[in-house]
C-alpha positions as CSV (number, residue, x, y, z in Angstrom):
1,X,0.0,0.0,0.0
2,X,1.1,3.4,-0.7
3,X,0.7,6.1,1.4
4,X,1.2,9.5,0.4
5,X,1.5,12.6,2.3
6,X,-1.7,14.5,2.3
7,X,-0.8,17.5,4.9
8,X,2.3,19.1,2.8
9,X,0.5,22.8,2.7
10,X,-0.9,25.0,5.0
11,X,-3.7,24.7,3.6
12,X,-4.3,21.0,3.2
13,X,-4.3,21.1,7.2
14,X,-7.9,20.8,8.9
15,X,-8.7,23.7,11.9
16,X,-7.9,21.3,14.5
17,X,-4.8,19.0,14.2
18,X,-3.9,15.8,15.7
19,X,-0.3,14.7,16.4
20,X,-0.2,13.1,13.2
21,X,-1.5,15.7,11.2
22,X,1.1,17.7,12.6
23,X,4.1,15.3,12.6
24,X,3.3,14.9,8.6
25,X,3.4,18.7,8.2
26,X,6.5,19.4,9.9
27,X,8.2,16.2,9.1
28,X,8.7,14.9,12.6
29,X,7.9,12.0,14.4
30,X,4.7,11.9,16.6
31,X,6.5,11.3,19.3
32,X,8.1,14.1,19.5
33,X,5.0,16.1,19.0
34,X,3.6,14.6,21.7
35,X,6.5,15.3,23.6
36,X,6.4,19.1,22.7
37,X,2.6,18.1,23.7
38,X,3.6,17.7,27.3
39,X,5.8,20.9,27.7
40,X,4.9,24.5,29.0
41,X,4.2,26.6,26.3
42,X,6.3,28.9,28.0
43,X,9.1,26.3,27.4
44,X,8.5,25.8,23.8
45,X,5.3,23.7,24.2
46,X,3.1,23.7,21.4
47,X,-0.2,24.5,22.9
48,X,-3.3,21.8,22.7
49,X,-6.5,21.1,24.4
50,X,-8.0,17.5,25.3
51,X,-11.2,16.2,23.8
52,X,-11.6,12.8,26.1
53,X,-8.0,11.1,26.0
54,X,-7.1,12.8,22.4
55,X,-4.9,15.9,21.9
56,X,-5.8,18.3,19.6
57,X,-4.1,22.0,18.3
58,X,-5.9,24.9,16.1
59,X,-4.9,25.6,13.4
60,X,-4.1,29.1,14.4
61,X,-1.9,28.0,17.9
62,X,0.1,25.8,15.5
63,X,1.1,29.3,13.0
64,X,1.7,30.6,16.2
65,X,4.0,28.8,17.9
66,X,5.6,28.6,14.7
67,X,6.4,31.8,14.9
68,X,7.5,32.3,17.8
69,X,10.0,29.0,17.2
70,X,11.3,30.8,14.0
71,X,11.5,33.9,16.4
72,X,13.3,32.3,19.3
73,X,15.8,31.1,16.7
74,X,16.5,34.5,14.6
75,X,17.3,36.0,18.0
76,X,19.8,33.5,19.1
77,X,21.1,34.3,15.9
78,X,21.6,37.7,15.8
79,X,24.5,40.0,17.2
């Protein structure tokens, strides 16, 4: 069976994400988004919200955390 990548654009990507949707778009594993799941947002976290034992993310929090990654990382950069 062949699988191909359906989430590649921003937007191919439903308003609220799962891991995988996620992990697909980024090109990560889902384990580490559930990882970045379980952190402070404060701490690099990506923000999510629980609907019974499943994780989910806007759309919106995802671009924004995005951001502020790409931000975090410019500013490291600079002298």
């Amino acid at each position: 069976m062949n699988k191909t990548k359906q989430y590649l654009t921003w937007g191919s990507l439903p308003d609220a994400l799962t891991a995988a949707h996620i992990a697909e778009f980024l090109c990560i594993s889902r384990k580490t988004v559930y990882e970045l799941f379980k952190l402070d947002v404060e701490h690099g976290g990506i923000p999510n919200f629980e609907i019974g034992a499943s994780k989910r993310v806007e759309k919106a929090d995802l671009e924004i955390w995005i951001a502020a990654q790409k931000k975090k990382k410019s500013s490291t950069h600079a002298v």
